[in-house]
N, CA and C atoms as an extended XYZ file, in Angstrom:
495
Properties=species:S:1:pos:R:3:atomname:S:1:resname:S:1:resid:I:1 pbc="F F F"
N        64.972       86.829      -61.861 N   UNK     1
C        63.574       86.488      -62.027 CA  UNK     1
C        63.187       85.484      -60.953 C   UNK     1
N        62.029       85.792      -60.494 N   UNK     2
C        61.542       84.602      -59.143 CA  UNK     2
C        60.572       83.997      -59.970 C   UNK     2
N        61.096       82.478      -59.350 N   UNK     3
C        60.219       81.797      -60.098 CA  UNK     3
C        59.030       81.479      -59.025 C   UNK     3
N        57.636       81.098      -59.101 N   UNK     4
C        56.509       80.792      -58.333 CA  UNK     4
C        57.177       79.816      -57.004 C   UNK     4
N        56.413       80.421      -56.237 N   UNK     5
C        56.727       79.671      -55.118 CA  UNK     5
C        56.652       77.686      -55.274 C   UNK     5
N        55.974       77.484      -55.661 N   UNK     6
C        55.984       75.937      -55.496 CA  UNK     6
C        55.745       75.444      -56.548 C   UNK     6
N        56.368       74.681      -57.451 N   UNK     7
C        55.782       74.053      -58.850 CA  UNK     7
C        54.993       73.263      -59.097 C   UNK     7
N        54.686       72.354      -57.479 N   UNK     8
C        53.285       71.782      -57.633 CA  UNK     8
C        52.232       72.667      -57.886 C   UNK     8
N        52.251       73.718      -57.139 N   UNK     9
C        51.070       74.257      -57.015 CA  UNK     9
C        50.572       75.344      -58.653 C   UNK     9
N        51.893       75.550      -59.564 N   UNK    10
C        51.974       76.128      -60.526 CA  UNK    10
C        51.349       75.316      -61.869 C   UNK    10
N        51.804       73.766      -61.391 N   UNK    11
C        51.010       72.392      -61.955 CA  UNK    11
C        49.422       72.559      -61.965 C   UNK    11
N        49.409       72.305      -60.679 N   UNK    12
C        47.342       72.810      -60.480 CA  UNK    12
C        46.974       73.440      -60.618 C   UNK    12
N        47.899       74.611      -60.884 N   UNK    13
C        46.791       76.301      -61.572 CA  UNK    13
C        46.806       76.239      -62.800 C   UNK    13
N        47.670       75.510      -63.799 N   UNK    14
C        47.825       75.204      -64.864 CA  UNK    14
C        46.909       73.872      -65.297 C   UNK    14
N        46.430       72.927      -64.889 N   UNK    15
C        45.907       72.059      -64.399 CA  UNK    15
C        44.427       72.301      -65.001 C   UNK    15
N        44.452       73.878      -63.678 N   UNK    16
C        43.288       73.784      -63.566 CA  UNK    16
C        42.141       74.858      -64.636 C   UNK    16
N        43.015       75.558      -65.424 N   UNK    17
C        42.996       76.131      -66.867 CA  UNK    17
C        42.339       75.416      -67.295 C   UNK    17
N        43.454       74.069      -68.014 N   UNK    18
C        42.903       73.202      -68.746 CA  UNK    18
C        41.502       72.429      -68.599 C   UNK    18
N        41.451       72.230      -67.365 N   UNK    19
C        40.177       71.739      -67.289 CA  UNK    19
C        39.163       72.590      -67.099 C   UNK    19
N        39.244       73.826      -66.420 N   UNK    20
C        37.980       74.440      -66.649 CA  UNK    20
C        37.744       74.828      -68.247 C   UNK    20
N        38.748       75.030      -69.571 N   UNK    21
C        38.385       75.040      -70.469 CA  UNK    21
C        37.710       74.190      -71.037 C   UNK    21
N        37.437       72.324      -70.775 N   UNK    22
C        37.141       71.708      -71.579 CA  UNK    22
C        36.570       70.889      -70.917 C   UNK    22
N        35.608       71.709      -70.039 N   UNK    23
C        34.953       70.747      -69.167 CA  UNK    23
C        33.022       71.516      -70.041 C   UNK    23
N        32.549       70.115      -70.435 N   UNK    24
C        31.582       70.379      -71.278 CA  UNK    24
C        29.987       70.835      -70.769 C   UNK    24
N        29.388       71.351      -71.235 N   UNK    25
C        28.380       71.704      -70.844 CA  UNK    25
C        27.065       70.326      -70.872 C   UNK    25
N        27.725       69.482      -70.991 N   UNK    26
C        26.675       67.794      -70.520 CA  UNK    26
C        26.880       67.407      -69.331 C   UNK    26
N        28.212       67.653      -69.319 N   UNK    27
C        28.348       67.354      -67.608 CA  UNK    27
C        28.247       68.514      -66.369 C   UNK    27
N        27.571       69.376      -67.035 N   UNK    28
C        28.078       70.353      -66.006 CA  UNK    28
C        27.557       70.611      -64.418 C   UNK    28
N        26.260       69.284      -64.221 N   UNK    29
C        25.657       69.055      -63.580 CA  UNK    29
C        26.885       68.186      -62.208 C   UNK    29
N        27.568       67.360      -63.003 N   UNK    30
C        28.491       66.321      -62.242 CA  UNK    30
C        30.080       66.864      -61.944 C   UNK    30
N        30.378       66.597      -60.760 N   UNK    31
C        31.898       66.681      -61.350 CA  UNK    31
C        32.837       65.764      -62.163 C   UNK    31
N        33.836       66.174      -62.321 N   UNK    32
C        34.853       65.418      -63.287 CA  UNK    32
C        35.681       64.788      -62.209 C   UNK    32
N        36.211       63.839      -62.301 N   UNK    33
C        37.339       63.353      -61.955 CA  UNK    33
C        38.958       62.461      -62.424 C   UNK    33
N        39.816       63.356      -62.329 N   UNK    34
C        41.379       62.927      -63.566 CA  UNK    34
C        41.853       62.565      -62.942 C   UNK    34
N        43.544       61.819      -63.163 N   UNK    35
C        44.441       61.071      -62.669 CA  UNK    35
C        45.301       62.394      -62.327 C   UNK    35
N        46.157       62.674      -61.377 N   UNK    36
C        46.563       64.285      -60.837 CA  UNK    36
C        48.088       63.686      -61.462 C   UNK    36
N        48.621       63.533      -62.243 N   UNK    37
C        50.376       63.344      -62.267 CA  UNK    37
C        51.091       64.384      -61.603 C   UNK    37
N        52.353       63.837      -61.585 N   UNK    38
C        53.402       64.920      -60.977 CA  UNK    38
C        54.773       64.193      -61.340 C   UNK    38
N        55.671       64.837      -61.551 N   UNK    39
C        56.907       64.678      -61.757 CA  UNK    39
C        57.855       64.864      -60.922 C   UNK    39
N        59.454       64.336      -60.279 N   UNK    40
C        60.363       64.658      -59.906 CA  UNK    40
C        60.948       66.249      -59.951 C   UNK    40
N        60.761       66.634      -58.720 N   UNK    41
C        61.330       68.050      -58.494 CA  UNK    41
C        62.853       67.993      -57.957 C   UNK    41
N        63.533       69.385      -58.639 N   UNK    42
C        64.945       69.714      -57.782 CA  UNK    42
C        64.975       71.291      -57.288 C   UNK    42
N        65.765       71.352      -56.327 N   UNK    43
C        65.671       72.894      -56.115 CA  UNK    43
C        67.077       72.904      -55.598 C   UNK    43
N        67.272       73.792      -55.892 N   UNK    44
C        68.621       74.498      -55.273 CA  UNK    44
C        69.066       74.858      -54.303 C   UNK    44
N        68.102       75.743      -53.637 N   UNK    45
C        68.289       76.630      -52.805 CA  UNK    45
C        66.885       76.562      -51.751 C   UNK    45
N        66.297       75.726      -51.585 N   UNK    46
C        65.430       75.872      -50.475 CA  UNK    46
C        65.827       75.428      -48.606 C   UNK    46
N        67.282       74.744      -49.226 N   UNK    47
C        67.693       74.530      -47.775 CA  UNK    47
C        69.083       74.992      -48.111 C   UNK    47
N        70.383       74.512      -47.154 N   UNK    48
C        71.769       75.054      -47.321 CA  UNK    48
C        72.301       73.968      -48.069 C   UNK    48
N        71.339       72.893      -49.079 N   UNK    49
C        72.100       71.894      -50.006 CA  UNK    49
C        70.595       71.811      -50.884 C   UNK    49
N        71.524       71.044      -52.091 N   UNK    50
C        70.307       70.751      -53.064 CA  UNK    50
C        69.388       69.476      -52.403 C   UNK    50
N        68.033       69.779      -52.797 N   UNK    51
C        67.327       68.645      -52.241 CA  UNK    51
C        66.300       68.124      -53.698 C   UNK    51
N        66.861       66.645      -54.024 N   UNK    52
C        65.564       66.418      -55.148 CA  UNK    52
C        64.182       65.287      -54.128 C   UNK    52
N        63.264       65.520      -55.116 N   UNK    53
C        62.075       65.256      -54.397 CA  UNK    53
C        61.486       63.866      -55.633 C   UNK    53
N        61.487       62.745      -54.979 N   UNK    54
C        61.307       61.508      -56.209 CA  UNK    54
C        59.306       61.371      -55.328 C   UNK    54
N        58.650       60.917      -56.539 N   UNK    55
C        56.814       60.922      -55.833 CA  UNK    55
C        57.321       58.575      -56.637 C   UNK    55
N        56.836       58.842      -54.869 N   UNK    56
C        57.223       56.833      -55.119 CA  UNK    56
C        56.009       56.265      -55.137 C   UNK    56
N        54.683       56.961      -54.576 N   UNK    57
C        53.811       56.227      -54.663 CA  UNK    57
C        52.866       57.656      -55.312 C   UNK    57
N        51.651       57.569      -56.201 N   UNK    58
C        50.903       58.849      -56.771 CA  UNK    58
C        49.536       58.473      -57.302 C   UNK    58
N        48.763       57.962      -55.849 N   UNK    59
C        47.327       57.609      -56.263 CA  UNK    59
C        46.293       58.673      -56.409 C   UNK    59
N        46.692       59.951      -56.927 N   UNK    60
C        45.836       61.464      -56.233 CA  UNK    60
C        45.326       61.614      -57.672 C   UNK    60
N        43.705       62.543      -57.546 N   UNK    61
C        43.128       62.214      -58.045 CA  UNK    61
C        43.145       63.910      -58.463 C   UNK    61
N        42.069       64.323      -59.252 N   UNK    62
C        41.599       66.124      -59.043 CA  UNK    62
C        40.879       65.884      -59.717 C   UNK    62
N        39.139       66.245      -58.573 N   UNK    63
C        38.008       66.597      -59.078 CA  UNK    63
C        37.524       68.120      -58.753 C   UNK    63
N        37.134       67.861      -60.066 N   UNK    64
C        36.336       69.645      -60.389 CA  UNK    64
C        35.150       69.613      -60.224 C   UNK    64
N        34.614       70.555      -59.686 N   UNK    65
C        33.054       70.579      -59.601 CA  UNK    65
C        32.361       71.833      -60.398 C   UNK    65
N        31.403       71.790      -60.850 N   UNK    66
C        30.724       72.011      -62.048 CA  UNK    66
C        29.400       73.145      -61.920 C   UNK    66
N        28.936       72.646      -60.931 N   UNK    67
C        27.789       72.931      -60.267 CA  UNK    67
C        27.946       73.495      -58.842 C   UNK    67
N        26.484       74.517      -58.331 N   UNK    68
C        26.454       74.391      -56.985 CA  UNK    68
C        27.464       75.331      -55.930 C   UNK    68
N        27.455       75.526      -54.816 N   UNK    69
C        27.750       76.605      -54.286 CA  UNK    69
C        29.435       76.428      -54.943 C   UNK    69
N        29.765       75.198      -54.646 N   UNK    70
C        31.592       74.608      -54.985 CA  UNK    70
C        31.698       74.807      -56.329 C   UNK    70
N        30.878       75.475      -57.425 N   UNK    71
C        30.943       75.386      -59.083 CA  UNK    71
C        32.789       76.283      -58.914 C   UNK    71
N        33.157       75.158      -59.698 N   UNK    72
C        34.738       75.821      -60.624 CA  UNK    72
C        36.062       75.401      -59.165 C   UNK    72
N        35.856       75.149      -58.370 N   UNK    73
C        36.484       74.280      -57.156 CA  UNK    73
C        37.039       73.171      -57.831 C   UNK    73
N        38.016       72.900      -57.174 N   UNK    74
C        38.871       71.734      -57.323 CA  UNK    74
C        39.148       71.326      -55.829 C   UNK    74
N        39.267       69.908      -55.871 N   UNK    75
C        39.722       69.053      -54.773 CA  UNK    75
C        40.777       68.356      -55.362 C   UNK    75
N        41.979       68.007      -54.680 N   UNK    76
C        43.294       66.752      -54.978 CA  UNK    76
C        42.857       65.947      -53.830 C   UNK    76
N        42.955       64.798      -53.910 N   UNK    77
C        42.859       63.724      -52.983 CA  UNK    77
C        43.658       62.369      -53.226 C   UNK    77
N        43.661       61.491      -52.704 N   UNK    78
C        44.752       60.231      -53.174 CA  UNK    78
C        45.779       59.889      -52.117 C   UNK    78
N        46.323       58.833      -52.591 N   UNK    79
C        47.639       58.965      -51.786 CA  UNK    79
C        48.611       59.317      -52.610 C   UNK    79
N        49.673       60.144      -51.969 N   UNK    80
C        50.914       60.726      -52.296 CA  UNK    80
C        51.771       60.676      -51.442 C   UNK    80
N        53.322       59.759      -51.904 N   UNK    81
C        54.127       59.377      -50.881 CA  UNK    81
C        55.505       60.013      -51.669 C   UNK    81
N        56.593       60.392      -51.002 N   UNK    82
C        57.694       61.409      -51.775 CA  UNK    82
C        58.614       60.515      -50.598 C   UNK    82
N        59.996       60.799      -51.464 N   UNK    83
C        61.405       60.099      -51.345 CA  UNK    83
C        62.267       61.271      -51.051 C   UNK    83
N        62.521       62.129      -50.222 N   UNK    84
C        63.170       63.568      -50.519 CA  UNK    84
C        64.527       63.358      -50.035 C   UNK    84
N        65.658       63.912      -50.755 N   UNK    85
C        66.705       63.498      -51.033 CA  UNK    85
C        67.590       64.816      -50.982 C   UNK    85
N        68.761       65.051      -49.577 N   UNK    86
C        69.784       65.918      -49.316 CA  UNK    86
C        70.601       65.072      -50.640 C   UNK    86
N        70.847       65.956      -51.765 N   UNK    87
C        71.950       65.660      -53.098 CA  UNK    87
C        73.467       65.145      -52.586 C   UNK    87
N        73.939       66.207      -51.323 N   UNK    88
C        75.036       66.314      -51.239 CA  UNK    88
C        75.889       65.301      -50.548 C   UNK    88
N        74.874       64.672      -49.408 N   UNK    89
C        75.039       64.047      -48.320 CA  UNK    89
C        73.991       62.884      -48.805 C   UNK    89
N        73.326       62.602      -49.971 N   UNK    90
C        72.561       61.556      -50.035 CA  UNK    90
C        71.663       60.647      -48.907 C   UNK    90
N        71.494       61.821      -47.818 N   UNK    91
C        70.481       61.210      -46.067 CA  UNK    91
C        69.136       61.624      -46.847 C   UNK    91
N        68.080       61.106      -46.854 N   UNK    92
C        66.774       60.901      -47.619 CA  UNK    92
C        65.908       60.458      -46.051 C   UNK    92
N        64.326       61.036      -46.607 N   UNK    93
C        63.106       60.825      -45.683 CA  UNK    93
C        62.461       60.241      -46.598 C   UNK    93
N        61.042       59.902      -46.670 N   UNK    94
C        60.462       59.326      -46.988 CA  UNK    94
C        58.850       59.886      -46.225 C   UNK    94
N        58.137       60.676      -47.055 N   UNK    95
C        56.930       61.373      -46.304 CA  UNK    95
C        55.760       61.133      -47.532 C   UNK    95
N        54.899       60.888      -46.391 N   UNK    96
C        53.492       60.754      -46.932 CA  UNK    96
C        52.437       61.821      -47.035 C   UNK    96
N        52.725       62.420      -47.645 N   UNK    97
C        52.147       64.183      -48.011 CA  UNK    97
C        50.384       64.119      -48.618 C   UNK    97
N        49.322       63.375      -48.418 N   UNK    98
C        48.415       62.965      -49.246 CA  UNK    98
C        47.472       63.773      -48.744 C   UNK    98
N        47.652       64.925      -48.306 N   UNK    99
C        46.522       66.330      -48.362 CA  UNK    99
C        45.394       65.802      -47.549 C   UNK    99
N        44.087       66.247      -48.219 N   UNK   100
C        44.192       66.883      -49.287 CA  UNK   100
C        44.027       68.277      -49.664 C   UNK   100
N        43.939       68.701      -50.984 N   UNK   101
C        44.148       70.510      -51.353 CA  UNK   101
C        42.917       70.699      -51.619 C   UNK   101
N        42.207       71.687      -51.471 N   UNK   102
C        41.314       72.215      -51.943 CA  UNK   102
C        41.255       73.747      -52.959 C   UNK   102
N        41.296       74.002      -54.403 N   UNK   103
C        41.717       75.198      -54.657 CA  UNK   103
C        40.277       75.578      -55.309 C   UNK   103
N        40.403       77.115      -54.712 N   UNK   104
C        39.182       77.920      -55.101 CA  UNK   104
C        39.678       78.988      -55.261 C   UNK   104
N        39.058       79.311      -56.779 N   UNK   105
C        38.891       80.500      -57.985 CA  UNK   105
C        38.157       81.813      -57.344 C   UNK   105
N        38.678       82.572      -57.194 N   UNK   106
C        38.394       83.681      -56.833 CA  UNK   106
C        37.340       84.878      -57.728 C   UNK   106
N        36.321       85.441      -57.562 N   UNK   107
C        36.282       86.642      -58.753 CA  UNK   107
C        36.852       87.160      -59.287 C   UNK   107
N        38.164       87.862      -58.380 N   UNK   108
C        39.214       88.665      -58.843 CA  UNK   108
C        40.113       88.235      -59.548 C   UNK   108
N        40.245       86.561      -59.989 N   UNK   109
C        41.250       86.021      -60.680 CA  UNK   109
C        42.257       85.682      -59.614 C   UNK   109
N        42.273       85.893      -57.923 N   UNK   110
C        43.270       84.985      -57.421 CA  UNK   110
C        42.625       83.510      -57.232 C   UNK   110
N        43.334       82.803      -56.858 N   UNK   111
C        43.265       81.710      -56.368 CA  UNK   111
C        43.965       81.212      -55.058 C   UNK   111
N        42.666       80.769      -54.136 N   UNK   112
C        42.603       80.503      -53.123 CA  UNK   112
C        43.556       78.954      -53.034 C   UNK   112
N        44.267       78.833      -51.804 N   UNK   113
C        44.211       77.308      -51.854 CA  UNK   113
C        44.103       76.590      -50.220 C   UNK   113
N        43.381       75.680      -49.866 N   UNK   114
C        43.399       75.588      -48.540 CA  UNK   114
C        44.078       73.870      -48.634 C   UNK   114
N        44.993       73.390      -48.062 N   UNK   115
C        45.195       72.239      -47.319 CA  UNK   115
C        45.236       71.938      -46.111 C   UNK   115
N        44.739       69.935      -46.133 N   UNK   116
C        44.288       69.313      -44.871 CA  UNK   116
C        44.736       68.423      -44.464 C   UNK   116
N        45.565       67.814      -43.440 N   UNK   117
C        46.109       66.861      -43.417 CA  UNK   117
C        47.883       67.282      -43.761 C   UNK   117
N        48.546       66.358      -43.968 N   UNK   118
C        49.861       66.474      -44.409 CA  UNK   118
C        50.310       66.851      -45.809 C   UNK   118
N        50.609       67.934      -45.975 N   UNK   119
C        51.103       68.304      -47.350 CA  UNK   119
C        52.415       69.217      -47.531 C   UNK   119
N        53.311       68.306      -48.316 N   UNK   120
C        55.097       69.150      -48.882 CA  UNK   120
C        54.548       70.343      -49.438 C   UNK   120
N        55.501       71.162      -48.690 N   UNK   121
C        55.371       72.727      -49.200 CA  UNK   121
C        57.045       72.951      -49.065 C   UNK   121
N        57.154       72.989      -50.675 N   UNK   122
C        58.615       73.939      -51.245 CA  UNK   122
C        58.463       75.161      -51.402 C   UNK   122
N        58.661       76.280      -50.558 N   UNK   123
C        58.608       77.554      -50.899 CA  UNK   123
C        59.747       77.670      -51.694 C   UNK   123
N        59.672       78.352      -52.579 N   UNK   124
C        60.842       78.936      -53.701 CA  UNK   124
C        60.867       80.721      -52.782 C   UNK   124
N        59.930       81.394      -52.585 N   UNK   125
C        59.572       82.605      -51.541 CA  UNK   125
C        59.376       82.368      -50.146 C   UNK   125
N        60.116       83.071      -49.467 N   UNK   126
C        60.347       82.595      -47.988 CA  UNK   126
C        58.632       83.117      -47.806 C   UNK   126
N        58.135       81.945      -46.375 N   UNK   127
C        56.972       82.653      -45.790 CA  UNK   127
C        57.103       82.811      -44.251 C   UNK   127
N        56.726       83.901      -43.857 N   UNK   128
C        56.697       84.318      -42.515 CA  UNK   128
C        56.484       82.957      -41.949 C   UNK   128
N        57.500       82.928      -40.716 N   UNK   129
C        57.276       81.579      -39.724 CA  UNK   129
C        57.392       80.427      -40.178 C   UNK   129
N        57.797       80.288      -41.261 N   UNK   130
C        57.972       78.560      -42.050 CA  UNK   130
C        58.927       78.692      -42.487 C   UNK   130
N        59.621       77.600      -42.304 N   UNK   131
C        60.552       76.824      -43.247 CA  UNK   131
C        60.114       76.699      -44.637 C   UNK   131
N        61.852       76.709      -45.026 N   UNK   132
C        61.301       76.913      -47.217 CA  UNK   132
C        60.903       75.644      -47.559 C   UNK   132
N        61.362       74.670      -46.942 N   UNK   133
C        60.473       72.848      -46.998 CA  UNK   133
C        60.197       72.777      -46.404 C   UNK   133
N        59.205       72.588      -46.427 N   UNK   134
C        57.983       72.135      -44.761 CA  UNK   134
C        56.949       71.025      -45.241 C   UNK   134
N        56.455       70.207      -44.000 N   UNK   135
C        55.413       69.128      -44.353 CA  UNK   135
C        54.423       70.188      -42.990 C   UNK   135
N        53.129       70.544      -43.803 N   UNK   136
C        52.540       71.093      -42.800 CA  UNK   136
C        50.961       69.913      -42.149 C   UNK   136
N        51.245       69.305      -41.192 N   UNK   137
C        50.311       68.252      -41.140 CA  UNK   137
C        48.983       69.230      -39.970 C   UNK   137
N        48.062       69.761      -40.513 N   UNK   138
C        47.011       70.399      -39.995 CA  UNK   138
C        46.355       71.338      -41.606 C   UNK   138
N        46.304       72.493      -41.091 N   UNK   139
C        45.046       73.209      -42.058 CA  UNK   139
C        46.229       74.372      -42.607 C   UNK   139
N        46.498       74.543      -43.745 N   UNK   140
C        47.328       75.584      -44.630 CA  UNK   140
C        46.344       76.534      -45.299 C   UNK   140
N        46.122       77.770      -44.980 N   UNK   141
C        45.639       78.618      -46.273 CA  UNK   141
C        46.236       79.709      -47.016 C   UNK   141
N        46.396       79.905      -48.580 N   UNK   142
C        47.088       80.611      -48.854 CA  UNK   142
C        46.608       81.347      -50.105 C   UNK   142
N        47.251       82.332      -50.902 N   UNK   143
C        46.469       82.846      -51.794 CA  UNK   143
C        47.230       83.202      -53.108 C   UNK   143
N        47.135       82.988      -54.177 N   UNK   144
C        47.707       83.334      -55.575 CA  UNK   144
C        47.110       84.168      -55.944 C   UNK   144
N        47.814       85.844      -56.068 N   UNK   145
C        47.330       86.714      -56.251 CA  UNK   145
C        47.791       88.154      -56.689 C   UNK   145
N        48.910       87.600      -58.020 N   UNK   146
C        49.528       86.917      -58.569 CA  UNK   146
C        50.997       86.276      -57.793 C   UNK   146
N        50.847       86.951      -56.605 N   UNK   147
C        52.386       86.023      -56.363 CA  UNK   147
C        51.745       85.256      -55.121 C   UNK   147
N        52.635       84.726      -53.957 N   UNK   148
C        51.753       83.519      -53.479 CA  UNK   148
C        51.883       83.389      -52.024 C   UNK   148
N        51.170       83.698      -51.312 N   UNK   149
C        51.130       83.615      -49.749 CA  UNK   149
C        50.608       83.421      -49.123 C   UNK   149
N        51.185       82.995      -47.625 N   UNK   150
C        50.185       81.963      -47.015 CA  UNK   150
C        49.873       82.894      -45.946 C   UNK   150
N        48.602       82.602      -45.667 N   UNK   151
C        47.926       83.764      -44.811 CA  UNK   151
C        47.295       83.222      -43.529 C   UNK   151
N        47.399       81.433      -43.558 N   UNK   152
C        47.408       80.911      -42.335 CA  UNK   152
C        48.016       79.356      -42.235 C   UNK   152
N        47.991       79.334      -41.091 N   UNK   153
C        48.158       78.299      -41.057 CA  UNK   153
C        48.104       77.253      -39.073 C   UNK   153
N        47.228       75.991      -39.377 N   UNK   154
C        47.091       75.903      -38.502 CA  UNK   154
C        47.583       74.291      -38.120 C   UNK   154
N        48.412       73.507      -37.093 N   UNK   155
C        48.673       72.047      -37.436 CA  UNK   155
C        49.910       72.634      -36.755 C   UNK   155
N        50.653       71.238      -37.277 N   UNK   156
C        52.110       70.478      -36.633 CA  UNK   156
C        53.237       70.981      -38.008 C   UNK   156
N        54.088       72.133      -38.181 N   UNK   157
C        54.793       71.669      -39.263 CA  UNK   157
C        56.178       71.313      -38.890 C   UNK   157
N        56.431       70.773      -39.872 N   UNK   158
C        58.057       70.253      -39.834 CA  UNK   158
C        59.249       70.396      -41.155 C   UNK   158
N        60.279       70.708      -40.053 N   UNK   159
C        61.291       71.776      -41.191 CA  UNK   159
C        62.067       70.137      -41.735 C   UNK   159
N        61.613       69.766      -42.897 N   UNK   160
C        61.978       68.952      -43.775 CA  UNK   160
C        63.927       69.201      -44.176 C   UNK   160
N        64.210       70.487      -44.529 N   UNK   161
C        65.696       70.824      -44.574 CA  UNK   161
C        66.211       70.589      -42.930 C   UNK   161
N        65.483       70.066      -41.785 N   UNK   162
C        66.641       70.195      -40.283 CA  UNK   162
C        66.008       68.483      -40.554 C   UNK   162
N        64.809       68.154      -40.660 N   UNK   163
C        65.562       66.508      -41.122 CA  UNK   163
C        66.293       65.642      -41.930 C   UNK   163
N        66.651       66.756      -42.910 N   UNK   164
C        67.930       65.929      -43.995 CA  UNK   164
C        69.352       66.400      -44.107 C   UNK   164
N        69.518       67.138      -42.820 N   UNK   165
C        70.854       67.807      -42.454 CA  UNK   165
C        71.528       67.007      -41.833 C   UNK   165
């Protein structure tokens, strides 16, 4: 069984359920804005050793918008700083990944996602031309539909598994 390419991003589609369910019709004029949590990731197999991923600093925010051409859009913004950690060999980076994401709901039920700036991407699914950890610092676009691919991408990336080797 494959599991979704990235569990952050499985977080914000899940995320983003919840809030479009219970986002009320008083506000629907304004957007919302929540505290974005995230938890400690491990993976197995995205480089040739286990790598866990500790979030040391997590000021990121996710606003929904309600209204207007952006109605049902989400933005992440904040700072987000990660501790990423070769298990085997215990050599660790320290990257400032603070986006931000922009995800947009599709008609068809995919979901769009575009990032700006520097953002950790764990592929669990290899993607053409990238590394399975990558920090992609420029413009990422990709699509959930139901499985998950990136269909551009534009910036500086860097193979996160050849800096913790």
């Amino acid at each position: 069984m494959r599991s979704h390419p990235w569990r952050f991003i499985v977080s914000v589609v899940t995320l983003s359920v919840v809030t479009f369910g219970f986002t009320s019709v008083a506000g629907a004029d304004r957007p919302t804005r929540d505290p974005f949590p995230q938890d400690a990731l491990d993976f197995a197999d995205l480089c040739s050793f286990p790598v866990h991923i500790d979030i040391t600093v997590n000021k990121e925010h996710i606003t929904t918008f309600a209204s207007g051409n952006i109605a049902g859009q989400q933005l992440i913004t904040g700072d987000l700083k990660v501790h990423v950690i070769n298990t085997s060999t215990h050599h660790a980076v320290d990257l400032t990944v603070s986006g931000p994401i922009r995800l947009i709901p599709h008609e068809d039920g995919s979901l769009g996602v575009v990032s700006l700036g520097a953002t950790l991407w764990p592929f669990t699914d290899a993607q053409p031309g990238l590394p399975r950890l990558a920090v992609v610092d420029g413009r990422l676009e990709a699509l959930f539909d139901p499985t998950f691919r990136v269909t551009s991408v534009t910036g500086h990336v860097v193979d996160v598994c050849a800096l913790l080797s």
